[in-house]
Residue frames as qw, qx, qy, qz and C-alpha x, y, z in Angstrom:
[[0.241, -0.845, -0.335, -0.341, 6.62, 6.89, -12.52],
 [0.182, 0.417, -0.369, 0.811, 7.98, 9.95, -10.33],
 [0.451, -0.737, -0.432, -0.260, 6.63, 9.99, -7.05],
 [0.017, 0.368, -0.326, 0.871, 7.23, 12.80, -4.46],
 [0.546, -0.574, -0.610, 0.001, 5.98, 11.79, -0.63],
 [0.276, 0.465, -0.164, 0.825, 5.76, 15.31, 1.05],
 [0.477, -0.644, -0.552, 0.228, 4.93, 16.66, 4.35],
 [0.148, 0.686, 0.033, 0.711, 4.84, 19.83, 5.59],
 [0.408, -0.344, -0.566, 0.628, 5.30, 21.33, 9.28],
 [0.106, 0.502, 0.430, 0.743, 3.31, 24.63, 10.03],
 [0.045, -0.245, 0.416, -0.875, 2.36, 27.57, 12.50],
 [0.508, 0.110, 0.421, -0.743, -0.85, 26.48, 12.81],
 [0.493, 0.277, 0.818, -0.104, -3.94, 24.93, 11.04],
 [0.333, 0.739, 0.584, -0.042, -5.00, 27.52, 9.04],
 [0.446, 0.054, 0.392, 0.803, -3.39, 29.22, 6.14],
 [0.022, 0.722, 0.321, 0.612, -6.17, 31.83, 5.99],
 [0.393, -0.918, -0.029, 0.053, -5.47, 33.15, 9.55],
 [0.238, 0.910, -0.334, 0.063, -2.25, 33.87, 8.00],
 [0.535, -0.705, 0.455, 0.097, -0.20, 31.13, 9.32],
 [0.357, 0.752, -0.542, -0.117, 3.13, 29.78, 7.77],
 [0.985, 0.022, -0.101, 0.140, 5.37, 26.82, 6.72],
 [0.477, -0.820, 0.311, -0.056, 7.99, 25.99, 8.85],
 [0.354, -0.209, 0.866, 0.284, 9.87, 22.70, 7.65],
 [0.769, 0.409, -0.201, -0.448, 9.08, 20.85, 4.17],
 [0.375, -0.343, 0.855, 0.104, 10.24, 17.06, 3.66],
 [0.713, 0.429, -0.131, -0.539, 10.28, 14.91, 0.67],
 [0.408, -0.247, 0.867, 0.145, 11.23, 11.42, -0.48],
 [0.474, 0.379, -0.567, -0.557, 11.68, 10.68, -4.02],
 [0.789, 0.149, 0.556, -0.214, 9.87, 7.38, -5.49],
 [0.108, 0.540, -0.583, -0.598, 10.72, 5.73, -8.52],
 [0.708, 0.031, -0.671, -0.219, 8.76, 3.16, -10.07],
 [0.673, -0.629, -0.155, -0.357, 7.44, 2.92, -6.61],
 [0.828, -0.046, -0.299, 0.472, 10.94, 2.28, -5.28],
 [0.633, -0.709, -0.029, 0.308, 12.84, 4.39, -2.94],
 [0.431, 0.840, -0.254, 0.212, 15.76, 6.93, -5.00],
 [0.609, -0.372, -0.206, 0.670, 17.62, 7.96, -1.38],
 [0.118, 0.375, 0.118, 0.912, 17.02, 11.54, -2.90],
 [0.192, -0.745, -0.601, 0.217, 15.03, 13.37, -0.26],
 [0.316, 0.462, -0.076, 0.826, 14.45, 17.11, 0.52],
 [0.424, -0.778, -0.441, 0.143, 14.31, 18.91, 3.64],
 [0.309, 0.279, -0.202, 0.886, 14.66, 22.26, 4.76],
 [0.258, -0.689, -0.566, 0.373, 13.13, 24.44, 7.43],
 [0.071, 0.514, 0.281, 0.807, 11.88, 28.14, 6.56],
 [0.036, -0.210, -0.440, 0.872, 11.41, 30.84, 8.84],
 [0.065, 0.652, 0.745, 0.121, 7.82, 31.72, 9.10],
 [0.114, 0.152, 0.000, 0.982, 7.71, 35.61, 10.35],
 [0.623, -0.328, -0.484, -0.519, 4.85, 34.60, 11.87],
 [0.430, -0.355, 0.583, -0.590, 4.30, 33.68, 15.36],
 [0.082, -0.184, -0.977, 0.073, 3.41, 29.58, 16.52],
 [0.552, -0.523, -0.066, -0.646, -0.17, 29.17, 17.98],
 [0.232, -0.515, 0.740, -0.365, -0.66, 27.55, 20.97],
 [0.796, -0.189, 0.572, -0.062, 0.31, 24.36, 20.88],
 [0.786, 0.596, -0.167, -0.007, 1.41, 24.22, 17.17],
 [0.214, 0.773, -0.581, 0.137, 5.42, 24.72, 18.41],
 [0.470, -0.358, 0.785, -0.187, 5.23, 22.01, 21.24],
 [0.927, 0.143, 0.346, -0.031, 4.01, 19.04, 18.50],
 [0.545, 0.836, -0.060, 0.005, 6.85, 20.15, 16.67],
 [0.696, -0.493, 0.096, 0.513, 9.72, 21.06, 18.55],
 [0.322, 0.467, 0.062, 0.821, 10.53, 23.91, 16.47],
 [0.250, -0.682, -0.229, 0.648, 10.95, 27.45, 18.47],
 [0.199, 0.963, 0.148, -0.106, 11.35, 30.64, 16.85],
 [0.356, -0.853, 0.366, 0.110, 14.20, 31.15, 18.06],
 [0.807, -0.031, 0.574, 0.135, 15.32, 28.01, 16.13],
 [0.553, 0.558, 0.501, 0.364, 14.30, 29.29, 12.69],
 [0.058, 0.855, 0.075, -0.509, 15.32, 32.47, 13.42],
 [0.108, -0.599, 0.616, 0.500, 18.56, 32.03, 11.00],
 [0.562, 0.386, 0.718, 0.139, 16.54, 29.35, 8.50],
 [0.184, -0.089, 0.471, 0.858, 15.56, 31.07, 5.19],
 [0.527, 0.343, 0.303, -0.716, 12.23, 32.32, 4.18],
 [0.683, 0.398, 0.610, 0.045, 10.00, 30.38, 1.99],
 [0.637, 0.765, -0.079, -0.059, 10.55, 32.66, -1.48],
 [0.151, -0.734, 0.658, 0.074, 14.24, 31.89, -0.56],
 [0.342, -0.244, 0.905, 0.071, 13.67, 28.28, -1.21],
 [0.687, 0.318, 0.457, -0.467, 10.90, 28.12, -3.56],
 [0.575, 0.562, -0.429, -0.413, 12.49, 27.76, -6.54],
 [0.195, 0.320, -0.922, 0.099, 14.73, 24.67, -5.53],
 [0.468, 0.137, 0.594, -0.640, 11.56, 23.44, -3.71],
 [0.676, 0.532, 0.089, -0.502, 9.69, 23.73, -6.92],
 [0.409, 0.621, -0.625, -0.236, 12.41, 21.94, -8.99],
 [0.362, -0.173, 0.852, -0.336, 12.26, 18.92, -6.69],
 [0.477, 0.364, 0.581, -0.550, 8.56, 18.60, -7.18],
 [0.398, 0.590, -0.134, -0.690, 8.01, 19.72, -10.53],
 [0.722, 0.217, -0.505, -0.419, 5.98, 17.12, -13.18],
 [0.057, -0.027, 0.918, -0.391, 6.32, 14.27, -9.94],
 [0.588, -0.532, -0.551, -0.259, 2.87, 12.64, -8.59],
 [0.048, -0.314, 0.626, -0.712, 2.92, 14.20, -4.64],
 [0.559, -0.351, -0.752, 0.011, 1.81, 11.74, -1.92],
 [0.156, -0.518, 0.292, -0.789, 0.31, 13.91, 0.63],
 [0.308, -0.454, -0.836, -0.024, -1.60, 12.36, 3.56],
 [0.099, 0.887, 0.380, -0.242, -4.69, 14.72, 4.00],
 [0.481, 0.193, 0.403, 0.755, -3.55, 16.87, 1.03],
 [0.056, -0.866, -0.438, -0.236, -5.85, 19.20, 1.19],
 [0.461, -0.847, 0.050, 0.260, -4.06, 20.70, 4.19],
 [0.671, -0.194, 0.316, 0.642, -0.48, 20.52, 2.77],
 [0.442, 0.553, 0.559, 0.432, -1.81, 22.03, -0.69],
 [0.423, -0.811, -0.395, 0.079, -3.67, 24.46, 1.05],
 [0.389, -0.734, 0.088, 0.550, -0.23, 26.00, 2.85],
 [0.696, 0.221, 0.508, 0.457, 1.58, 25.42, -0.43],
 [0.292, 0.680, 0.522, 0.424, -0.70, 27.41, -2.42],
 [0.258, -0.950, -0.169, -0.055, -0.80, 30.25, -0.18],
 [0.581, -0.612, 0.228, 0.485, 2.71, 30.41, 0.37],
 [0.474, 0.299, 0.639, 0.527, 3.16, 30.55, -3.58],
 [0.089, 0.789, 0.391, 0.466, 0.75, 33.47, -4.06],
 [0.420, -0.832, -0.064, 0.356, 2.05, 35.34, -1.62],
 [0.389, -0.286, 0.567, 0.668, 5.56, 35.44, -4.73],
 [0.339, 0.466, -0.081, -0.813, 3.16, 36.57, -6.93],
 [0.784, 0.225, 0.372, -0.443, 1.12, 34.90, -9.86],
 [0.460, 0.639, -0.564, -0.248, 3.65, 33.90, -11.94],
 [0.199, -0.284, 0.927, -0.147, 4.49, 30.86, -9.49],
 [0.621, -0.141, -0.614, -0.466, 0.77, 29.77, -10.05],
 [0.784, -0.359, 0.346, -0.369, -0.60, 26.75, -7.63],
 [0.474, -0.407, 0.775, -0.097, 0.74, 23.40, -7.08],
 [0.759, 0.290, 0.571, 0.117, -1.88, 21.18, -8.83],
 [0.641, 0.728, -0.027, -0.244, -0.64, 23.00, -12.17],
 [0.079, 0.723, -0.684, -0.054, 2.84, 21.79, -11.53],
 [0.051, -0.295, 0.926, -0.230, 2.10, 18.43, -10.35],
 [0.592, -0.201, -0.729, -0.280, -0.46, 15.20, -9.79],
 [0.173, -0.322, 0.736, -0.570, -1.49, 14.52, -6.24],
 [0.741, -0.161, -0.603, -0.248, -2.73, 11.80, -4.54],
 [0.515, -0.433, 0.285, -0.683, -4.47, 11.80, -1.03],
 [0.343, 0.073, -0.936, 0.021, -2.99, 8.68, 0.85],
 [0.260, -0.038, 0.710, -0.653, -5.80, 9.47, 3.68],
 [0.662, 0.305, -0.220, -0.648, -8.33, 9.45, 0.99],
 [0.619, 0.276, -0.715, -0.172, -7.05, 5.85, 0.31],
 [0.147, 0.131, -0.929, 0.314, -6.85, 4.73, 3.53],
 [0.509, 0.120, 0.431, -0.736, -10.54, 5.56, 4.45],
 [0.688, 0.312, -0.409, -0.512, -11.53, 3.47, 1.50],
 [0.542, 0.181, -0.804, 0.166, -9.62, 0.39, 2.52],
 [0.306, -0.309, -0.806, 0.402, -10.39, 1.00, 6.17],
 [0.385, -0.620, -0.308, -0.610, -13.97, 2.68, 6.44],
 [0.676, -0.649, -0.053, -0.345, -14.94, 4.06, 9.96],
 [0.744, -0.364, -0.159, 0.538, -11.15, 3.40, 11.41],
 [0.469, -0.726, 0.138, 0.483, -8.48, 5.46, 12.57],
 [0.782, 0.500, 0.264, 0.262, -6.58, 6.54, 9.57],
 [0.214, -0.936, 0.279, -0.007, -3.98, 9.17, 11.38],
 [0.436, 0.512, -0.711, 0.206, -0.26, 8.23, 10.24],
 [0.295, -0.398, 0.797, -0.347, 0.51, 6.84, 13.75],
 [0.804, 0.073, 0.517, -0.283, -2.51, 4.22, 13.30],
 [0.850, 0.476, -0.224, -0.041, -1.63, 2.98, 9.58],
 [0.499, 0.418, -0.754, 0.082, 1.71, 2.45, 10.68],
 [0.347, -0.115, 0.896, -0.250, 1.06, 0.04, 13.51],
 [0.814, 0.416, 0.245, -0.322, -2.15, -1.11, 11.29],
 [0.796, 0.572, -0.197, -0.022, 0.27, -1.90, 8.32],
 [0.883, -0.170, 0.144, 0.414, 3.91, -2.98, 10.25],
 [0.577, 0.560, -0.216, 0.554, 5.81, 0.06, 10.27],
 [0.726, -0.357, -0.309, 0.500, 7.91, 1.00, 12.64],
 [0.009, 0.767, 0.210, 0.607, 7.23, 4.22, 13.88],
 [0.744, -0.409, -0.328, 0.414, 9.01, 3.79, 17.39],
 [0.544, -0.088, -0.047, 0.833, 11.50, 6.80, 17.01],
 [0.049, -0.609, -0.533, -0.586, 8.42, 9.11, 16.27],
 [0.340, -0.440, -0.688, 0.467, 8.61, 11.40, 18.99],
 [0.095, 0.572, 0.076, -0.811, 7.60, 14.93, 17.35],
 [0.633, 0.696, 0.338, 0.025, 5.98, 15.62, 14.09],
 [0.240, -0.679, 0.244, 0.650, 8.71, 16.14, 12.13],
 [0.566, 0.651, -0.215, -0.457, 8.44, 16.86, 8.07],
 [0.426, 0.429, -0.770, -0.201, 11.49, 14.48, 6.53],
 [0.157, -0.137, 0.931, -0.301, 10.69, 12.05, 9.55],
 [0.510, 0.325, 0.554, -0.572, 6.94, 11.95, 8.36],
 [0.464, 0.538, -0.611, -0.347, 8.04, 11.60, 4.48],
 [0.297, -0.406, 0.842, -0.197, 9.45, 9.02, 5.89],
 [0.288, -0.029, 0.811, -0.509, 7.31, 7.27, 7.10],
 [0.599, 0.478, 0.397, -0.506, 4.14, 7.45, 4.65],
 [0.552, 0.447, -0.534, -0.459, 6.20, 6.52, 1.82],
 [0.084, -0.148, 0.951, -0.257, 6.45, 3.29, 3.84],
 [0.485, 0.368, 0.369, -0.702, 2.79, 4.16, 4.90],
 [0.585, 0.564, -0.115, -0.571, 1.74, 4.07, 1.13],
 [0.444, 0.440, -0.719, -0.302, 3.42, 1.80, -0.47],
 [0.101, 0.072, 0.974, -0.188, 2.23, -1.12, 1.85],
 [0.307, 0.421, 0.122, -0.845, -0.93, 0.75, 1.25],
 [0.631, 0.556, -0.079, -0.535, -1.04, 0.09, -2.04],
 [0.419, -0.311, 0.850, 0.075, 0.52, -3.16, -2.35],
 [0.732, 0.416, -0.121, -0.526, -0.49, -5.24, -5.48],
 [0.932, 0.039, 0.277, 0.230, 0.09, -8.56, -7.12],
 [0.487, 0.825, -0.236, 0.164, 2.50, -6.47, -9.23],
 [0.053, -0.774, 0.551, -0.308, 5.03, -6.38, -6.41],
 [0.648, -0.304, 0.681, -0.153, 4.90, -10.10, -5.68],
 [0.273, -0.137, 0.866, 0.396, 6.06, -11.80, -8.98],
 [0.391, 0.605, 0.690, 0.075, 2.06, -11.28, -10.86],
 [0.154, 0.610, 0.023, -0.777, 2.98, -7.73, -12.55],
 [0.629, 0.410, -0.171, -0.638, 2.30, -9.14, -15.78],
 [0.850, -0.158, 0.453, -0.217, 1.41, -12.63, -17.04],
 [0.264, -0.342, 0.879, 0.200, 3.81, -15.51, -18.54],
 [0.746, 0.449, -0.320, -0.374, 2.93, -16.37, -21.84],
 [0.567, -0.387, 0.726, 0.044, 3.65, -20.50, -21.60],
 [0.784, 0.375, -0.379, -0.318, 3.91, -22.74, -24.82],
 [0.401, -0.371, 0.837, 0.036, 4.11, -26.06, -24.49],
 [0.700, 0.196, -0.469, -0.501, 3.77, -28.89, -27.66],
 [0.482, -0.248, 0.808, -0.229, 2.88, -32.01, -26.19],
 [0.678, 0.206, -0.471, -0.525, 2.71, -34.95, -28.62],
 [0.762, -0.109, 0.523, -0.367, 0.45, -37.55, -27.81],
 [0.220, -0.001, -0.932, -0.289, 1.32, -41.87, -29.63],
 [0.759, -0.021, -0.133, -0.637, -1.44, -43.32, -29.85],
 [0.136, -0.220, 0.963, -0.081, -1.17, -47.09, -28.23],
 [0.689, -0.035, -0.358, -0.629, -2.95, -49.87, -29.67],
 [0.822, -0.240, 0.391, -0.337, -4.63, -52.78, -27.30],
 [0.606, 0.272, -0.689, -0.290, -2.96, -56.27, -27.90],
 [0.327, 0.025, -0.930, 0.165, -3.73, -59.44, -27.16],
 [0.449, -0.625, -0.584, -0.258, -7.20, -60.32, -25.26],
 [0.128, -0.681, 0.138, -0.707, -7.82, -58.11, -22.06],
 [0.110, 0.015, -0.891, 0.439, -7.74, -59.95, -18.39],
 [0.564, -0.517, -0.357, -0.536, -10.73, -60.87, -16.90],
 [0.054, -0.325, 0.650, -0.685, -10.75, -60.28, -12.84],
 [0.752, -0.319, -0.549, -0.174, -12.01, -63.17, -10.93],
 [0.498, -0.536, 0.408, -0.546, -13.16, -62.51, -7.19],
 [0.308, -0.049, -0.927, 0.207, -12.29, -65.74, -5.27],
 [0.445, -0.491, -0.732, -0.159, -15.10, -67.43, -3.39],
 [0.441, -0.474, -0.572, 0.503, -13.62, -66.69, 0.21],
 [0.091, -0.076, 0.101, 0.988, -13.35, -62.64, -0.98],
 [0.299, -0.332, -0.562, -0.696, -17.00, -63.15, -2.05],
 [0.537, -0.326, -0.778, -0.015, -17.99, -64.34, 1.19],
 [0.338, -0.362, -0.236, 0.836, -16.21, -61.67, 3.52],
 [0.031, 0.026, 0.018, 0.999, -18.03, -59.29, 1.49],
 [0.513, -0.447, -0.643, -0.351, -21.97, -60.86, 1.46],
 [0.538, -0.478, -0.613, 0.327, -21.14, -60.78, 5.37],
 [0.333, -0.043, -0.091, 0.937, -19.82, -57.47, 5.33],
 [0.184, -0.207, -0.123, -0.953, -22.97, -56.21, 3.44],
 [0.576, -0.590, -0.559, -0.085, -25.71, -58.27, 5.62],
 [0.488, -0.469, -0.469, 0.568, -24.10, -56.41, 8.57],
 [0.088, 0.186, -0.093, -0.974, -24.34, -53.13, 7.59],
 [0.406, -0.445, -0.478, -0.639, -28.00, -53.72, 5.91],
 [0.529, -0.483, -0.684, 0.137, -28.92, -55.15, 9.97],
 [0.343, -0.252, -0.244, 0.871, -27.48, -51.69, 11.16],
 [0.126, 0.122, -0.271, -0.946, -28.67, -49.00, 8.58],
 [0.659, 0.454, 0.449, -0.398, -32.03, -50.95, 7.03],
 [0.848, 0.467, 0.248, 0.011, -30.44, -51.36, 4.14],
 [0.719, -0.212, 0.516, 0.415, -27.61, -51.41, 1.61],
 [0.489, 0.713, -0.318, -0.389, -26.39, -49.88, -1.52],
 [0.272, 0.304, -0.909, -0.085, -23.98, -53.65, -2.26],
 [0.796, -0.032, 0.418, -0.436, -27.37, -55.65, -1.61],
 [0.939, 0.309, 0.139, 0.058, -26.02, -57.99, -4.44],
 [0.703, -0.344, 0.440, 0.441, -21.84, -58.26, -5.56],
 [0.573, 0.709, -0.198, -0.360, -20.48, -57.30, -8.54],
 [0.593, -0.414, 0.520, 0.455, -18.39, -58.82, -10.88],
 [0.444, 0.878, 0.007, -0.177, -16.82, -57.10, -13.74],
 [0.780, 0.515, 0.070, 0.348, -14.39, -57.14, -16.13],
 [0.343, -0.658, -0.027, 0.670, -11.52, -55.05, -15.31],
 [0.288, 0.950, 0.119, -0.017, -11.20, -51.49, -17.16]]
């Protein structure tokens, strides 16, 4: 299986008050493994920040002035992506810019979900952890990643991170030696042994009887009574 773990960077919150993607980052899965194939690129927006969208970012205008617009990169964008599973966390939002940035190049590009599979790692984590936190920063200290160098929200750095994110996530016996089960034959042939000669008979010496008559009078004076109110003796089995 292809999997594509994407993140997106953007003027704002909302793709219907007209704002724009700024940075895209991906990291390629294989058979839930790591490639090293990633993609990042930043895209001028032509669009003003709101306030406070540039400072969690650390992008400027002025930065992206010389970046390419998004129909400049959509094809190679789209070729990345294209017939993958994308890991989004809160997908909605990512989709969301995606789409809108797509129709904007006219309807021939279509929408994302027609190119692709997606799967909503927040969506997973609320399941696993109802009524917690479930904001990248908290899964990775909740799950043991190291998320130390995290000092802006940046797209390839947040790829990153949630394919980490996810893949502890979804951890299974698969990935610890139970992905499918070990057919075992074994012929074990059994001889049959036949008894010879007569069988011992186990004889309790007196003094072994005696130590134990005392044993069970002292315990009956304690308790009121006695499961070994009388000795056995038996044959050994």
């Amino acid at each position: 299986m292809r999997q594509i773990v994407l993140d997106t960077e953007t003027t704002g919150l909302e793709w219907k008050k007209g704002n724009r993607i700024v940075e895209i980052g991906c990291v390629e899965l294989v058979e839930r493994r790591p490639t090293g194939r990633t993609y990042h690129q930043y895209i001028r927006p032509d669009v003003d920040f709101e306030q406070g969208a540039a400072e969690v970012t650390g992008l400027s205008l002025e930065f992206l002035a010389d970046k390419p617009p998004f129909e400049a990169i959509a094809d190679a964008f789209l070729a990345f992506i294209d017939g993958a599973e994308l890991v989004i966390h809160n997908a909605a939002f990512d989709i969301g810019f995606l789409d809108y940035e797509l129709s904007r190049l006219g309807p021939h590009y279509g929408d994302i979900r027609s190119r692709v599979t997606v799967e909503d790692s927040l969506l997973l984590a609320r399941q696993r952890y109802p009524g917690q936190r479930n904001s990248l920063d908290a899964l990775c200290k909740r799950l043991g990643v190291d998320n130390t160098h995290r000092q802006l929200h940046g797209a390839l750095l947040d790829a990153q991170l949630l394919a980490e994110v996810y893949l502890a996530l979804t951890a299974g016996q698969h990935e610890i030696g139970f992905a499918a089960p070990v057919e075992t034959r074994a012929t074990v042939q059994v001889t049959a042994v036949q008894p010879t000669g007569v069988r011992p008979a186990l004889v309790v010496p007196e003094a072994d009887l005696a130590l134990h008559a005392a044993r069970v009078e002292a315990i009956r004076r304690k308790a009121g009574q006695c499961l070994w109110d009388a000795p056995v003796v038996a044959e050994a089995v």
